[in-house]
N, C-alpha and C positions, 0 to 999 in steps of 0.2 A: 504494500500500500504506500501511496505518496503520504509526505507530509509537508507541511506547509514551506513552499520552496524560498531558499535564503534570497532575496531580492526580488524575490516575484511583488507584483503591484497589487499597493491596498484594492480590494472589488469595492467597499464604501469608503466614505470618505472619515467616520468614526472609529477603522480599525489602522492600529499602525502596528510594527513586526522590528523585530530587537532586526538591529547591522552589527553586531559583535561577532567576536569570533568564538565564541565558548557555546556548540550545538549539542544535539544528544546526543549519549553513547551507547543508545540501543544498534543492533545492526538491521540491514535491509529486510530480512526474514525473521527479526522478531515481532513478538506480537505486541503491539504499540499500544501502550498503557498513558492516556492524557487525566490531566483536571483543571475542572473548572471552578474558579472563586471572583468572587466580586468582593471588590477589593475599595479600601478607603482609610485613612492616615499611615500610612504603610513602611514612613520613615523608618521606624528600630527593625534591625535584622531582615529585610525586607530580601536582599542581594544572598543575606543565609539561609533564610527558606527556599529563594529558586534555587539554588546552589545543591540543595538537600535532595529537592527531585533528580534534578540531574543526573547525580551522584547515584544515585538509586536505580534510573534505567528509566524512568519516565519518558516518553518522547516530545510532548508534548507541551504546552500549560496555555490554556485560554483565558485570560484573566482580563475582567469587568471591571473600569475602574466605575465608581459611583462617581465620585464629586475631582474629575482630575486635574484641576484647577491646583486644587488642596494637594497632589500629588504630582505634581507635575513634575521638582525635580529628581523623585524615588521613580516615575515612569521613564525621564532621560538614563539615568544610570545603568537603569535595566537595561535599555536599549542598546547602551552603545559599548554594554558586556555580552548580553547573549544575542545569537542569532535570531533571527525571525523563522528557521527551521523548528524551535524551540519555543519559543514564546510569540505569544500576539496579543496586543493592548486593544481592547474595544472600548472607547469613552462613551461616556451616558452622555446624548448628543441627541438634538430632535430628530434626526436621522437613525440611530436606533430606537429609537424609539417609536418610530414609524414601521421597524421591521417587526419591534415586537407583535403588531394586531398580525402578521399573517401565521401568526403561532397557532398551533389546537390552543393552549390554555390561554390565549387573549380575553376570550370572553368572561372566564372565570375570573380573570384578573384584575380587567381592565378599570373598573371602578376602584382598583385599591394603590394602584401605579406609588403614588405615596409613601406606600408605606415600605421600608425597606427588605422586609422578607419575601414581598410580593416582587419586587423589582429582581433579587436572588435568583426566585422560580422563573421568573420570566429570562433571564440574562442565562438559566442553567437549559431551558429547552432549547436557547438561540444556538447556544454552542452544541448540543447536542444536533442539531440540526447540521451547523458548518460539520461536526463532526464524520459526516456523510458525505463532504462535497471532496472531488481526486484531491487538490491541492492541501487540504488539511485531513484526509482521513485519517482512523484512528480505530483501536480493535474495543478498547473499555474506555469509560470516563467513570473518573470521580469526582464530587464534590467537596472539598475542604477550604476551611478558611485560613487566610494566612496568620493563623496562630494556630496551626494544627499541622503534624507531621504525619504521615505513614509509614509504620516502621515493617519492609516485609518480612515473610517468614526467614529464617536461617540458611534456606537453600536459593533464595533470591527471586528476584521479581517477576524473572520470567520462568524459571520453575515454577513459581506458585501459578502464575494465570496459564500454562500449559494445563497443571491439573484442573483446572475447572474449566477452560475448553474440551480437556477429556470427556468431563463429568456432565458435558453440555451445559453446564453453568448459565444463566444468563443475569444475575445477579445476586451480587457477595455483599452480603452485610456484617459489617465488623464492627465487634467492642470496641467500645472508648475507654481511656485511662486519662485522669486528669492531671494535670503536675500539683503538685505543691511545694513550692519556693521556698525557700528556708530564710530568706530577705528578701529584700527588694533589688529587681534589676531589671536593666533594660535590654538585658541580652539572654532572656530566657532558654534559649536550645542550644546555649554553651555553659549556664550556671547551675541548671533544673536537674535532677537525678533522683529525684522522690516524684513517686506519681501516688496517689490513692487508688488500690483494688478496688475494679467494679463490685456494687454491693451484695453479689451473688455469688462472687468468689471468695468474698469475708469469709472465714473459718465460725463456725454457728456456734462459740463458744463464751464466755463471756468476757474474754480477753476482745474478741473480736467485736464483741456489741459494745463493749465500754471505747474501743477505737471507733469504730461509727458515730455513738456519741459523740464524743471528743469533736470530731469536726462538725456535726448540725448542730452542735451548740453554740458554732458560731456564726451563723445565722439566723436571721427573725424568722426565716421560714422554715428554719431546721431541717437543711435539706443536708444530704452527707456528700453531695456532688454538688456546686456552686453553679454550675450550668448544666447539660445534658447529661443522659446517661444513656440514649436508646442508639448511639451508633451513628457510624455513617457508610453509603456505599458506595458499590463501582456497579456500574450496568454495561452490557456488553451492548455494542451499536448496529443495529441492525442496518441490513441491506439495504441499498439505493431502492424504492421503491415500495419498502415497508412503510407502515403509518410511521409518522413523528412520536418520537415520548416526549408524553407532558404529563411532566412530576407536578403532584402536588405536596410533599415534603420535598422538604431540603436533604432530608436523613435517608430517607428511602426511595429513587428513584426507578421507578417499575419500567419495565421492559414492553414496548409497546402490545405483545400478542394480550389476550382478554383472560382476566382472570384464571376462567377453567383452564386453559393453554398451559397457563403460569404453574396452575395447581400440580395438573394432572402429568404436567412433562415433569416435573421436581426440579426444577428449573431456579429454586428460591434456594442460598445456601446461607449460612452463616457463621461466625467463630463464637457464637453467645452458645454456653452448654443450654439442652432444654430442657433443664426445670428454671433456667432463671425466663425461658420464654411465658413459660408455662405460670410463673407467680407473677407476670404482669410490671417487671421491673421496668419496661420500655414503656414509660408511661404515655410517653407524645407521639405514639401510632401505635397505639395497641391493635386499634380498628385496622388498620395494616397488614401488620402483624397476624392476622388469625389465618391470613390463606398462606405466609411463609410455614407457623408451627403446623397448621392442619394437616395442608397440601406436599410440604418438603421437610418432616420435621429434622429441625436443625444438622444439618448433613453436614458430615466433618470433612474441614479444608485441609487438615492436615496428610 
């Protein structure tokens, strides 16, 4: 598959494409693993996050700025480090945003454009979309925000998405792990080495609930995870000529075929063991969630 060629011309006039010389180091015959984030104050560590995919095998990265005014000189940086084989800058622009209505989820969205997790879904079906087109194809997309890393398995990135191309995979949901800083810094993915275990891997003892405590008690809401806890995925991109996917989470991006398809092929994988699917720990799509446990229960990536 092609990927987005170093010099080739922007097709609109809101996406621009790194001139650097630092491209992928996936090869021609691997299977090209991209993500997509929409992206906004991005100054700290911004050059270490792309750096990390890279590094990792990534081919790819689609990245949305929101406000790139605000970003503009963390957007030149990029640029004139990595390739445009590599990276491509889409600015929030009435020009994209003209392309968003010919999405499937326009309609869904359109009264909510405002609000930033609506703009997310809408910026993540677009790239899904260019996803498809020769110049930028791609075999998976994920979505992560730039305070988030993917760490793959131990055997590497493209071992792992071979086995789930085996396994006919067509979407991998993975556990989150949260950091917890031990001070304060502005360079989080070079200070950070304590994460909190997801609440389902806690040991059921009461060393383990007095840890859980320990940290919801430090919030009004008493939460033991400060932000999410249900995951985020990769979706494999279907053929030129398939329907478009339009996600409606951020966390779980479904695969265009129709539910029963999704059920009945076992098509849904995850790295969550299933009883924490099973106790409802994914609370912000559990409704989701019930054709992965039902239809594919929790199939091991390992």
């Amino acid at each position: 598959m092609a990927g987005a060629r170093a010099g080739a011309p922007a097709p609109a006039p809101f996406l621009q494409r790194g001139s650097g010389k630092l491209g992928p180091l996936c090869g021609p015959s691997d299977i090209r693993v991209a993500l997509v984030s929409t992206l906004r104050d991005v100054e700290d560590q911004f050059l270490q996050w792309l750096e990390w995919f890279r590094l990792i095998g990534f081919a790819h990265l689609f990245l949305y700025f929101d406000d790139p005014d605000q970003d503009e000189a963390a957007i030149a940086a990029a640029r004139s480090t990595y390739s445009g084989e590599f990276v491509s800058f889409a600015l929030n622009s009435p020009e994209l945003r003209k392309e968003w209505m010919s999405l499937r989820s326009w309609e869904k969205f359109s009264p909510f454009t405002d609000d930033r997790m609506c703009r997310q879904l809408l910026n993540i079906a677009h790239a899904l979309k260019r996803a498809r087109e020769p110049d930028e194809a791609v075999d998976w997309m994920f979505h992560l925000d730039h305070d988030e890393l993917f760490l793959p398995p131990p055997h590497g990135l493209q071992a792992h998405f071979q086995h789930l191309e085996a396994g006919n995979c067509r979407l991998c949901l993975y556990q989150n792990f949260e950091a917890a800083p031990q001070s304060h810094t502005l360079t989080p993915f070079l200070d950070v080495s304590y994460f909190k275990v997801p609440s389902g891997r806690v040991s059921k003892t009461p060393l383990g609930a007095a840890g859980m405590e320990f940290w919801a008690q430090r919030t009004k809401a008493h939460n033991y995870f400060l932000y999410y806890d249900n995951g985020k995925s990769a979706v494999k991109i279907p053929a030129q000529g398939s329907e478009d996917i339009a996600p409606t989470s951020v966390h779980v991006l479904y695969p265009p075929n129709n539910f029963k398809e999704f059920i009945v092929g076992n098509m849904g994988w995850t790295t969550f063991a299933e009883h924490e699917l099973s106790a409802g720990v994914l609370r912000l799509c559990t409704c989701n969630l019930v054709f992965i446990r039902e239809g594919c229960p929790a199939k091991s990536t390992k």
